[in-house]
Structure formats: structure tokens, C-alpha cells
N, C-alpha and C positions, 0 to 999 in steps of 0.2 A: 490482402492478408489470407493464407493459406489455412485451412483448418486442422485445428491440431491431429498430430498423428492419432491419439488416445479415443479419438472423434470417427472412429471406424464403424459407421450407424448407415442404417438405411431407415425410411419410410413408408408407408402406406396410407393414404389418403383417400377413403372410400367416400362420393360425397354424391347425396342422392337430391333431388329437387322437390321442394314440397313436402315434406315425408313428415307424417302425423305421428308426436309422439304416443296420443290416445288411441290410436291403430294396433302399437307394439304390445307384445306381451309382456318386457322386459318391464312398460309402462304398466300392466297392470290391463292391458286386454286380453278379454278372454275366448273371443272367437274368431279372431284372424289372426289365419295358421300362419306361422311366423318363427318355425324351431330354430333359425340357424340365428338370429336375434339374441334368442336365449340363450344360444350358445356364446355368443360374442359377449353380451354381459356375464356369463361364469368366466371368460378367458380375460375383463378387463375392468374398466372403473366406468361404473356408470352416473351421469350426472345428472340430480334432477331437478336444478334452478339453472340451466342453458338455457340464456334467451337471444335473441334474433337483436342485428344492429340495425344495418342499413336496408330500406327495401326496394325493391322485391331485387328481380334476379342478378342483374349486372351489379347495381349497385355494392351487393352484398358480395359480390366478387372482386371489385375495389376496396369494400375492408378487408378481404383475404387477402389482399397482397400487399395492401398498407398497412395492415396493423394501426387502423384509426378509423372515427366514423367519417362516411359519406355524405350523410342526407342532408345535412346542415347548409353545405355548400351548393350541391346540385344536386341534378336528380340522373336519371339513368345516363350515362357515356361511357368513353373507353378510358385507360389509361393516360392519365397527363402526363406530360412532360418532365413535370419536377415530382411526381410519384416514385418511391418508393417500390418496390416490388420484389417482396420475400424471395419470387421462384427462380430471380433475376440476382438476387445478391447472392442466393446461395451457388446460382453458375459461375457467377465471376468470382468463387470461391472452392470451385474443384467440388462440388458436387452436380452430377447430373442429374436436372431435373426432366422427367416427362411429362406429358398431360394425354391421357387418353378419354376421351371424350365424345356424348351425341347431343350433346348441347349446344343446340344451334343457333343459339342467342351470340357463341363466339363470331361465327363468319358473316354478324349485321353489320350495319355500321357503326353503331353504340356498343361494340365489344370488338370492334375485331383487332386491335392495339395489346389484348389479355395473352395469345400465343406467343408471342414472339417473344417472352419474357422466359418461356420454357428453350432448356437444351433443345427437346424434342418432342413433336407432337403427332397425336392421330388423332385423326378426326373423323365420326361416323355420320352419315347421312340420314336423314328420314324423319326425325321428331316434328312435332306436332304441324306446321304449315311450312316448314323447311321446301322452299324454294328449290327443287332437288331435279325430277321429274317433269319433263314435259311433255302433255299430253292435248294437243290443240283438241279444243274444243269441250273439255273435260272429262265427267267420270262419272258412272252411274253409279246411283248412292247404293245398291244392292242392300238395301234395308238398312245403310245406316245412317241415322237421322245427324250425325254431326255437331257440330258446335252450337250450343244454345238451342236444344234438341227440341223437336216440334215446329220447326221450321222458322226461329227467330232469327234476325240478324246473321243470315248466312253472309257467308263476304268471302273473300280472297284466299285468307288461313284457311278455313274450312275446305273450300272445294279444292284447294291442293292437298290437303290432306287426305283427300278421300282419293285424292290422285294418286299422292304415296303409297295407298293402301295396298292399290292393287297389282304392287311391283313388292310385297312382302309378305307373299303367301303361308307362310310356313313361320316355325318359330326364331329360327336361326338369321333366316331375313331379319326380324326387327333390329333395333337401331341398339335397346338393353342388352340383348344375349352379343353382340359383336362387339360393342364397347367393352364387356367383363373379356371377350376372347384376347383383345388387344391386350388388356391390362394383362393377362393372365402370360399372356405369350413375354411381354416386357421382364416380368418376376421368372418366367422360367428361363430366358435369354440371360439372366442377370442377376441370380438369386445367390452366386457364388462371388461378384465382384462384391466392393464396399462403397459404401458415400454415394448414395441414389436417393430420390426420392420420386414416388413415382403418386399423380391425382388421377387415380382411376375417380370417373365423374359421368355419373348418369342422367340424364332429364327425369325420368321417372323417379316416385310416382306425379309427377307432374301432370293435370291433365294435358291430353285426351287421356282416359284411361285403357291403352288398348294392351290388352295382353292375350294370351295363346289361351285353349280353349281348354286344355290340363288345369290351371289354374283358374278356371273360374270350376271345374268341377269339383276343387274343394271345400266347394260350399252347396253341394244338392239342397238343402233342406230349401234354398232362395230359388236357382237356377230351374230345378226341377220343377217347379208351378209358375215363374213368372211367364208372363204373355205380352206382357208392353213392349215397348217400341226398344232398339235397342238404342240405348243412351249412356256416351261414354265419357260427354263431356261438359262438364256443366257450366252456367252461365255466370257471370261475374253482375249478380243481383240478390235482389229477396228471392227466396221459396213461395212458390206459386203451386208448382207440383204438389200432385196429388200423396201423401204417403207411403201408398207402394214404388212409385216413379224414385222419390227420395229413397226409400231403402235400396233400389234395384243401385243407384248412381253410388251408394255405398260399398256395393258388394262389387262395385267391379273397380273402384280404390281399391278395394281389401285382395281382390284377386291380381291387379299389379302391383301388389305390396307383395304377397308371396310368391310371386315371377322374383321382384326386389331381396327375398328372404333367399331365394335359393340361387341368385348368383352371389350376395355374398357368403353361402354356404363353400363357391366356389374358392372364393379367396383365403377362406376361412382355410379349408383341403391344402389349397397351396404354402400355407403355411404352415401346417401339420409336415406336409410332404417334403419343407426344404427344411424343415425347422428353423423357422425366421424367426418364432417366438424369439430365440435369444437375442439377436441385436434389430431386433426390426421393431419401430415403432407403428402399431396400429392406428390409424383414427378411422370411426363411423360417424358421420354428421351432416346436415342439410342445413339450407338456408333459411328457411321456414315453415311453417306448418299452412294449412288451408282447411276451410272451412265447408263441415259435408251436411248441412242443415244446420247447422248450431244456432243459436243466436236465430234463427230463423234466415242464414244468409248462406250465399256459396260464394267458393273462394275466398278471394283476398281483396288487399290494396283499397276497398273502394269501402270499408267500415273501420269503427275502430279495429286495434288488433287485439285480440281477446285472444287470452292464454294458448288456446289450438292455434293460433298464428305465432307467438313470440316465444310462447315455452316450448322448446325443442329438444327430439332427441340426441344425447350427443355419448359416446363411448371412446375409450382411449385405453390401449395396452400398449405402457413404457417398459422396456427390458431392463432400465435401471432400474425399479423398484418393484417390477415384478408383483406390483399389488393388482390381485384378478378378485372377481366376484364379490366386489366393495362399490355400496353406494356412494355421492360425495353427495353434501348437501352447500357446499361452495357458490357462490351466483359465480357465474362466468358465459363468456360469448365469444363462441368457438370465432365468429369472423374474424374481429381482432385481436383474440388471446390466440389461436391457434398458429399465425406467422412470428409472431415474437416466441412462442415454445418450441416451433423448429426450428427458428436458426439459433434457439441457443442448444437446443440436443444435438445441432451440427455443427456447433463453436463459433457461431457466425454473430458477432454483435448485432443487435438489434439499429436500430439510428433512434434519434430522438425526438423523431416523428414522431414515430409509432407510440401509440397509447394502450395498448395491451397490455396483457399482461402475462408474464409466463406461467404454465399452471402446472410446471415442477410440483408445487409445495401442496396445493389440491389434490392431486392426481397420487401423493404420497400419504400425505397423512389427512387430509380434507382440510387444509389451514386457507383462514381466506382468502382471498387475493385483492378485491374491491371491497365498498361498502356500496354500492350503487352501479346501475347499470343503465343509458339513455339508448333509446331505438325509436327507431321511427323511416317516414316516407318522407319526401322533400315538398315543402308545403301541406302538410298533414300534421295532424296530432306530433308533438314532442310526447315522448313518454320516460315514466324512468320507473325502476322499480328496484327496491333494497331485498326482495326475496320473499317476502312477506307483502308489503303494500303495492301494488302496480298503481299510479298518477297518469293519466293520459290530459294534458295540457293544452288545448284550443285557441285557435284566434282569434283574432276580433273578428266582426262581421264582412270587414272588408276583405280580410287573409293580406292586407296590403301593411307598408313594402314588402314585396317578397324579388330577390336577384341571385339569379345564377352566375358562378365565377368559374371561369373555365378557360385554358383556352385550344379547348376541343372540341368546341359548339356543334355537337352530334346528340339526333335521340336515340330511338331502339333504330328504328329503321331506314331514315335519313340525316342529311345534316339539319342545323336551324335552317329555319323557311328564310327567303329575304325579310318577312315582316315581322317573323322572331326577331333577325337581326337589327329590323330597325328600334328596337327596343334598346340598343347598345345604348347604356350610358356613360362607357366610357373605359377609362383601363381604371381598375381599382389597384387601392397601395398590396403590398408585398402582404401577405397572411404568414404566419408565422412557420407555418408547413413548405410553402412553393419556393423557397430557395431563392427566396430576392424576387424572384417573379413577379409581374405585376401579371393580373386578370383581366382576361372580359368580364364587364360588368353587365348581365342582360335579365331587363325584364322577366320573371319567370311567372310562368302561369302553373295553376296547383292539379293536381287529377279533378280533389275536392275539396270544397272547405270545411273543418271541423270546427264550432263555435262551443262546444260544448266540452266542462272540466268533471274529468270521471276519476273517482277513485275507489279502488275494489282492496278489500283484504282479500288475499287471495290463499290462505290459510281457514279462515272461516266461511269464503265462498267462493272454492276453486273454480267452480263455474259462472263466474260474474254475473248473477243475478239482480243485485242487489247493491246500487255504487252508495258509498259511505258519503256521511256530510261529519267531517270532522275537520277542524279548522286546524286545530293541533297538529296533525298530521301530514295534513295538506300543505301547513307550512315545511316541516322539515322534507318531506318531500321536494317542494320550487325550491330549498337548496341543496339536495344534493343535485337538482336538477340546471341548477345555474351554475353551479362549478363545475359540473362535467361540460356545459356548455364555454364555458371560458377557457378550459383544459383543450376544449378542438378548438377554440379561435373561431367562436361563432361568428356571424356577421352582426353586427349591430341592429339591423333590421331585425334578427331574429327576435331580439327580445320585445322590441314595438310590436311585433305582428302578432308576439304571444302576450302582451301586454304584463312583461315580467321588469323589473329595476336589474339594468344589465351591472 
């Protein structure tokens, strides 16, 4: 089916990796410089119950194209077979879609099925251990301490990294400022045709934090006296570091946030310059947030996900309603609600897969869309959260049964081992999603097990300090969090392993 003529729209999908909504000014920070941000909130609708579905990175790129959660079923892969894929329905419907991109998690093996659902793609070289450069025998670290700084756990990613470094001397080499030039080149190649959609898509700020040396001079009052070691990218554990060490691995987030701030100042220009405000829809959004000492922890994935991991920043300017510099207090999650709201601003039915939601009616007047929202890691914490309570949900002790259904048996970086696969138990029946499909059914092992049920108001302690012991609550909580579970066609295990009455 062809899109209606009336359906004369283009896109914009600006979508950054990691990005802190407690970094932003538009959030309410007040010393990382960040103007073109605040620009993008007075030009559109900013949201501030956006929470995170599937995690971390690929995954959260199969609710992008599914418009459903991931985590439930596996855990990190590429696109299946009987998938769904927003960038893919809207090409087979006379919109061109692009993907400009330095996100190199697409050309692993657990992503690399995600491009070929685009018209057309580019793809930039160089992010964090991007297998890119070869340099036998390696690469002196010229003071820079690397991955797990202090000399921990150095491994593979790292010493190619610091291999990449040394083929991107200047700022124009990086892998951010080339990614914005591609997208930008795309919009001016194209800013006069109709029915495009184009995912300009950066890894940044994703660690490593490397950015040009202009932007970390925006913060002398830190730069100008620190002496430590230079440390850009931090470890996926507790804080051990010393408190200058932690403020320093802040300030140079903060400083590829504002690299981050002033390429979207560029998109921003581009769109002053062709006047796209009129039929061009805006989005600003990431996958997740990460953790810069909080909680007493860095990064992600490996603790609960505490509000700087799930609560995200998200922006949106629709030219149909033309509402700019309006908060929404709506819950919604850019993964899954953002592919079911373009293909219908494209006239492109949704399927009835997808579990999104379109967020027309938020983005217009702030009318809700959900009453509940479930996120989570695959064998980790279930969580759900009504905007007001966040419930994080734990296993039993064993995390057992827990089975992967796929039949893409790929992780980040290889396929299943053979003794993954002798875990196969078997083809499982059809899920309600795979189109008749039967599945591998495979053993799956967890990152880690959570045994513990936390509940935070997060209205009276936005900073989870303090988890609540309310039974009351806790109960309406495990329902709104078993019917969203029933709504994705959980697996039956899920509810043994969380020890809930499926």
C-alpha cells in the first residue's frame, strides 16, 4: 500500500548513545554547556517520564524497529526473520529511509541484519574498539590510560582503541563530527524532495569519552588544575577511585556532551536554513542513560537500573501541531512508541505486533498514552514503572528456567558457542509475534542474577535512596507488570524465574 498523497513528511532522527538526561540543561543541569539543547527544547516538546525498554545497545535497536519489547525473549542479536521492521515497512511504502551512522555495534555479528532494512546507509569508522585499523604489533598509549584506567583489565577493545586513536588526530577525523557531516550532506542532497526519513545516529556520548581538546576547554575551572592520569573511560563496576579521579571521568562526559551539543546545533542550522520546521518531523533521543559515580557505581547493565539509566532524555518537533517549548508529563518509551508514531506521520499502518504506542495525542496536548511501562535486561531485573513508582522484580536464587528463543543464535560478537548450542532444547511452539514460526529453544545464561525486589517512589526520592516496603503498592505494581508481560507473550519461565502467578 502506497502512502497517501496528503502524507507529504519527512524526518529527522537524531539518536545519541548513553546520553544523560541529568547532564542536560533542558533537565535541569546547570554546568554542562549544552545551549543548542535548550534550543531544541524551546523549538519542541520535551518529555519528562521517557523511560528506556530493552537493554543496552542492540537490543534497544530491535524495539526501534519492532515497536515491542526485546528482553523478555533474548538478549543481545540481530534481526529475526519474522521481525517486524518500521525502517523496512516504511521502504516498501515509497518512503526512503537512511541510516547514517558510527555505531559499530551494526557491522558485529549481533547487529549486522539492522542495515539492510534501510534504503540506504553510511557507515562511519573508528568508535570505541571498532576493529578498523591495523597496526601489528600495537600502539603506545602516549599517556592514555585506556579502558578501566589504571591499568585494569586491559584486553583487545582497548588496545585497538588506542590503535584507532592514532589515525584521528584532529577533530574532523573523529567518527561524531563525520557521522553529523554525512547526515547533514543527506538533508542538504534532499531537503527539497518529500517522504524521507533519515536516523542520523551517533555512539557518543557513549564511553570512551574522547573528544577534541576545544571542548574540554569549556570547563577550565576542572582542566586548568587537574594532574591525574588521563581517564576517559570508565569501568563497568563500583567506584574505587579517588574523588578527583571521579570528578575528572565527569568532566570529560560533560566535554563529549558539548562536542554532542554543537553537532546538534548543526542540524538544528540545517533546519533554520531549508526551513524544515514546516513538514519535517524532529526527534532527539538515546537508548539509555549511564551511570558517572551515582549510586556509588559506573555505567551500566551490571546493577539495578536506577532512574540515570531508565529515565531519558527524549524531544520531539511534529509540524502538525506545531507545539514547541511545552513540557509533557506523559510516561512513554521512545523505543517502542517512536516506530508506531512514524509510520503513522507516514500513513504507514502499524502491524499488530507492535506494542507501542503513537504519541500523536502526548506530543499534542500531553494526553496519556499508557498507564505502565516494563524495561529491563534479558535475565536481569523485570521492572515497570506507572511514572510515579519504579518496581524492579528479582529472581529467585537460581535465575532458573531462564531460555533464549531465537532463531538467530548470534551474541555481540560471535555466534552461539557449540556448547551454547548444546543447551538447545528444542524448537519451541509459535509466540504470538513470529508469524507461525516455531523457535530455538536455548539455555540462556544471565549477565547477573538480581534476587532482590526494590521499590522507589520516585516523586518523593528521585534519587533512590530509600526503596519503600509497601505491600499495597507493590501489589498494583506485579499487575501492571504481569499484563504487560502477557501483552509481549512472555515465556512461561519468566514468571517461575520471577516467582510471579503467570
Amino acid at each position: 500500500m502506497a502512502p497517501l498523497m496528503e502524507h507529504r513528511m519527512k524526518a529527522v532522527i537524531v539518536m545519541f548513545d548513553s546520553l544523560n538526561r541529568h547532564m542536560l540543561p533542558p533537565y535541569g543541569c546547570e554546568w554542562v554547556h549544552a545551549p543548542n539543547f535548550q534550543r531544541l527544547a524551546k523549538r519542541a516538546v520535551t518529555f519528562d517520564r521517557s523511560y528506556i525498554c530493552s537493554m543496552p545497545c542492540m537490543p534497544a535497536r530491535r524495539d526501534f524497529h519492532t515497536g515491542r519489547p526485546n528482553f523478555l525473549h533474548r538478549a543481545w542479536g540481530p534481526i529475526e526473520p519474522f521481525d517486524d521492521s518500521m525502517p523496512q515497512m516504511l521502504k516498501r511504502n515509497g518512503i526512503h529511509t537512511h541510516l547514517a551512522t558510527d555505531h559499530q555495534h551494526y557491522w558485529e555479528d549481533g547487529g549486522a541484519t539492522y542495515h539492510q532494512r534501510y534504503s540506504t546507509f553510511d557507515f562511519i569508522r573508528g568508535q570505541e574498539g571498532d576493529k578498523w585499523h591495523g597496526l601489528v604489533g600495537g600502539a603506545s598509549t602516549d599517556g592514555y590510560q585506556g579502558r578501566n584506567a589504571g591499568g585494569r583489565n586491559t584486553d583487545e577493545i582497548t588496545w585497538q582503541d588506542r590503535v584507532n586513536r592514532k589515525y584521528m588526530p584532529h577533530e574532523e577525523d573523529l567518527p561524531q563530527p563525520r557521522t553529523f557531516k554525512a547526515g547533514l550532506k543527506f538533508i542538504h542532497d534532499n531537503h527539497a524532495a518529500d517522504n524521507w526519513l533519515l536516523q542520523l545516529e551517533t555512539f557518543d556520548p557513549h564511553e570512551p569519552f574522547q573528544s577534541d581538546r576545544k571542548y574540554k576547554d569549556r570547563y577550565p575551572e576542572h582542566y586548568a588544575d587537574y594532574t591525574g592520569p588521563v581517564e576517559d573511560w570508565p569501568p563497568y563496576t563500583k567506584v574505587t577511585e579517588p574523588p578527583e579521579r571521579v570528578e575528572h571521568m565527569r568532566y570529560e562526559n560533560a566535554s563529549l556532551i558539548t562536542a554532542c551539543d554543537k553537532h546538534l546545533g548543526d542540524v538544528l542550522d540545517a533546519f533554520d536554513t531549508y526551513n524544515l520546521w514546516e513538514d519535517t518531523m524532529l526527534v532527539a533521543w538515546t537508548d539509555h542513560g549511564f551511570l558517572l559515580g551515582e549510586h556509588e557505581c559506573w555505567a551500566k547493565i551490571w546493577m539495578p537500573f536506577y532512574q540515570e539509566i531508565a529515565n531519558t532524555p527524549f524531544f520531539i518537533w511534529d509540524p502538525r501541531t506545531g507545539q514547541a517549548d511545552q513540557r509533557r508529563g506523559a510516561l512513554v518509551q521512545p523505543s517502542i512508541d517512536l516506530p508506531v508514531t512514524l509510520l503513522n506521520y507516514f500513513g504507514v499502518e502499524p502491524t499488530a505486533d507492535m506494542l507501542g504506542h503513537d504519541l500523536s495525542p502526548a506530543i499534542a496536548s500531553d494526553t496519556p498514552v499508557r498507564e505502565a511501562a516494563i524495561f529491563g535486561l534479558f535475565g536481569a531485573h523485570v521492572n515497570v514503572t506507572d511514572g510515579r513508582y519504579v518496581y524492579m522484580r528479582g529472581s529467585v536464587p537460581s535465575n532458573e528456567p531462564l531460555f533464549e528463543y531465537t532463531l538467530m543464535p548470534t551474541r555481540m560478537k560471535a555466534p552461539f558457542t557449540p556448547e551454547e548450542m548444546h543447551r538447545l532444547q528444542g524448537l519451541a511452539e509459535p509466540f504470538t509475534f513470529t508469524k507461525g514460526c516455531k523457535t530455538m529453544k536455548i539455555g540462556g545464561g544471565a549477565w547477573r542474577t538480581f534476587t532482590d525486589n526494590l521499590l522507589y517512589d520516585i516523586e518523593a526520592d528521585p534519587t533512590q535512596q530509600t526503596p519503600l516496603a509497601d505491600p499495597a503498592i507493590e501489589a498494583r505494581m506485579i499487575d501492571h507488570m504481569t499484563r504487560l508481560m502477557k501483552a509481549c507473550d512472555a515465556p512461561a519461565e519468566q514468571y517461575e524465574r520471577l516467582a510471579l502467578l503467570s
